[in-house]
N, C-alpha and C positions, 0 to 999 in steps of 0.2 A: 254493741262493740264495747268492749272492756275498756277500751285506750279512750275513749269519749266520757271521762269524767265528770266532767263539768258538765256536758250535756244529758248524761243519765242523773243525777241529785236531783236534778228537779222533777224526776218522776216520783221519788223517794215518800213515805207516808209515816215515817219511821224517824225519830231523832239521830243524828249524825254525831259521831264524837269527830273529830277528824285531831289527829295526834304526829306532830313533825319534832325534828329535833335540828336544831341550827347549825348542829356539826355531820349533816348529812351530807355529804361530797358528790352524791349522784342526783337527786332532787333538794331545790333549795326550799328555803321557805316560802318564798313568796308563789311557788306553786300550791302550797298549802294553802295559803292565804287566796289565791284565785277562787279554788274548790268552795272554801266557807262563800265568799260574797255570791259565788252560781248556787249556795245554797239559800243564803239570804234573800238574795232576790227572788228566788222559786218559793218562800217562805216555808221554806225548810227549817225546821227545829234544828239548829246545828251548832257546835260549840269548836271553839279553837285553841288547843292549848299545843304552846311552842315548849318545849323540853329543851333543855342548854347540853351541849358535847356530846351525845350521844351519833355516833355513825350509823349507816343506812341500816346496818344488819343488829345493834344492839337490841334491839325486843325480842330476838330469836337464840342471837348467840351468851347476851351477859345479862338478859332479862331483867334488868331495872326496877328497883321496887317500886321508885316513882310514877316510871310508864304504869305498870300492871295497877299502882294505885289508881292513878287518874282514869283508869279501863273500867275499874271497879264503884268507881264512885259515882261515874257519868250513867253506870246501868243500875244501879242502884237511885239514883236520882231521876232516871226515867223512866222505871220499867214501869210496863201498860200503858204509857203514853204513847198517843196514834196521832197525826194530826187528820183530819175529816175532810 
């Protein structure tokens, strides 16, 4: 089930970026912030970075250098890392 977030990360074997922005009006943060701790807890490799003003649709519509940095940097900082 797609909608079972929380409950699918901890099947996950793969490092997590998980990417919110606090001027998102349709999901808050603090559901991003749920998602990393059911990551944590599963001991999921997972990082949380909160972005300031960006609305729900900004990574698609006004692409963000910021966003696509932190996108770039977190795969770059993990690639071939698996957790076992």
């Amino acid at each position: 089930d797609i909608w079972k977030t929380r409950d699918n990360v901890a099947g996950l074997s793969m490092p997590v970026l998980i990417l919110h922005s606090d001027g998102d009006s349709l999901f808050p943060v603090s559901m991003a912030e749920e998602l990393h701790a059911a990551a944590r807890r599963a001991r999921v490799q997972s990082e949380l970075q909160v972005m300031h003003g960006y609305a729900h649709d900004a990574p698609y519509r006004l692409v963000p250098e910021d966003y696509w940095a932190e996108l770039v940097t977190f795969i770059q900082r993990t690639a071939g890392s698996r957790q076992g």
